[in-house]
C-alpha positions as CSV (number, residue, x, y, z in Angstrom):
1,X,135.5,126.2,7.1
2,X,134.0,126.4,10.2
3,X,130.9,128.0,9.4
4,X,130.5,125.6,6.7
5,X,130.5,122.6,8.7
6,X,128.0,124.5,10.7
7,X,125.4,124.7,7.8
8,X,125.5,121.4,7.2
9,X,124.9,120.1,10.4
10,X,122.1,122.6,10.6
11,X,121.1,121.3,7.2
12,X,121.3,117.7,8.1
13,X,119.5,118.2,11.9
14,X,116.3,120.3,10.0
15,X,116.4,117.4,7.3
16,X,115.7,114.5,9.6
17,X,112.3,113.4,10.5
18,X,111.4,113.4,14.1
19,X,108.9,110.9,15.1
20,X,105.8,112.0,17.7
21,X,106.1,110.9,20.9
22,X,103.4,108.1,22.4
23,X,99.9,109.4,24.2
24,X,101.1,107.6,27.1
25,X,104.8,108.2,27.4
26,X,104.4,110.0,30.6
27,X,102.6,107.1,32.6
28,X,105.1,104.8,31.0
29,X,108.4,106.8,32.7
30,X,106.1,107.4,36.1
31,X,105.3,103.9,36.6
32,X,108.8,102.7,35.7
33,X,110.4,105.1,37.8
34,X,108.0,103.8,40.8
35,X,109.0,100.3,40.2
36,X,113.1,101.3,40.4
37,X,113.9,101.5,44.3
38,X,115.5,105.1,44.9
39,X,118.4,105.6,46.6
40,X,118.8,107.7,49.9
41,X,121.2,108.7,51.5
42,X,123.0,107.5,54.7
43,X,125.1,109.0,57.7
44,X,128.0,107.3,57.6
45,X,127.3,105.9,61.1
46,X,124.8,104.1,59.4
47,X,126.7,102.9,56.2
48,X,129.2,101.7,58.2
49,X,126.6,99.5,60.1
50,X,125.3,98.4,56.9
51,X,128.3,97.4,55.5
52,X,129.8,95.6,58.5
53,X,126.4,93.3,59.1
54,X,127.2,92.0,55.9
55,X,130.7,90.6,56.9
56,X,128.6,88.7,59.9
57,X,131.7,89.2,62.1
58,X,131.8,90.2,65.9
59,X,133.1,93.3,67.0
60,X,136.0,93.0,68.4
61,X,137.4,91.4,65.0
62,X,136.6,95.0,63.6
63,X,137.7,96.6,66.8
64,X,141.3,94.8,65.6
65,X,141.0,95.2,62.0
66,X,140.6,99.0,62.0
67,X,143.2,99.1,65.1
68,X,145.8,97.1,62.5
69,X,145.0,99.4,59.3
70,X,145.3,102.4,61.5
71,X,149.1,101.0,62.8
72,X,150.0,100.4,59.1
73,X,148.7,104.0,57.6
74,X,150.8,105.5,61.0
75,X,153.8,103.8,60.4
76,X,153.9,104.0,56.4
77,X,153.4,107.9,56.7
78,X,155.7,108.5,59.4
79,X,158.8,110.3,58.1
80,X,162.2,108.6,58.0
81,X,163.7,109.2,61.2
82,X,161.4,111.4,62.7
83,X,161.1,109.7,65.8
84,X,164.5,109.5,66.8
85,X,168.0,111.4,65.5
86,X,170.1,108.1,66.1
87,X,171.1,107.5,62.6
88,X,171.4,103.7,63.3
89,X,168.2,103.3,64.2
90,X,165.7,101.4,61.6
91,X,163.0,102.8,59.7
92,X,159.8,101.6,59.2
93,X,160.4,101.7,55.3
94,X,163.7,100.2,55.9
95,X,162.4,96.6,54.2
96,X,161.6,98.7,50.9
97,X,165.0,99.5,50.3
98,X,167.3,97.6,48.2
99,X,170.3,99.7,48.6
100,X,170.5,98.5,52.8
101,X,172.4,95.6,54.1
102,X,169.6,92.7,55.7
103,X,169.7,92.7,59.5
């Protein structure tokens, strides 16, 4: 059934008519091609410049930012307990809890 499906899209591709392409195709895709601005590519050192003089803040706003995101990653990835065996202590995932009594 396979090979017969086959045919006929062979039969049906041979069957279509294929219309000649234009004398000046080529020009046409070289000149719109110089009008699109290409991309190149960046060090991130420099992305990260890019993207940050957009925002038009001063730098110690992004000194505290990234200081606060780092501090959130930390504590979210930090274990349960890991940094002390007290078993009364509180978690930093404590608050997602439902089962635990409110301080």
């Amino acid at each position: 059934m396979a090979d017969n499906e086959d045919t006929k899209l062979d039969a049906l591709l041979r069957a279509r008519r294929i219309e000649p392409a234009s004398r000046d195709l080529a020009q046409r895709i070289i000149r719109t091609a110089q009008s699109v601005p290409q991309r190149e590519t960046l060090p991130l050192s420099q992305w990260l410049r890019r993207l940050f003089a957009e925002f038009h803040l001063t730098k110690p706003a992004y000194v505290l930012v990234s200081a606060l995101i780092l501090g959130i990653i930390v504590g979210l990835s930090t274990p349960e307990g890991a940094g002390s065996r007290d078993e009364e202590s509180a978690s930093v995932q404590g608050f997602l809890y439902a089962d635990e009594v409110p301080l």
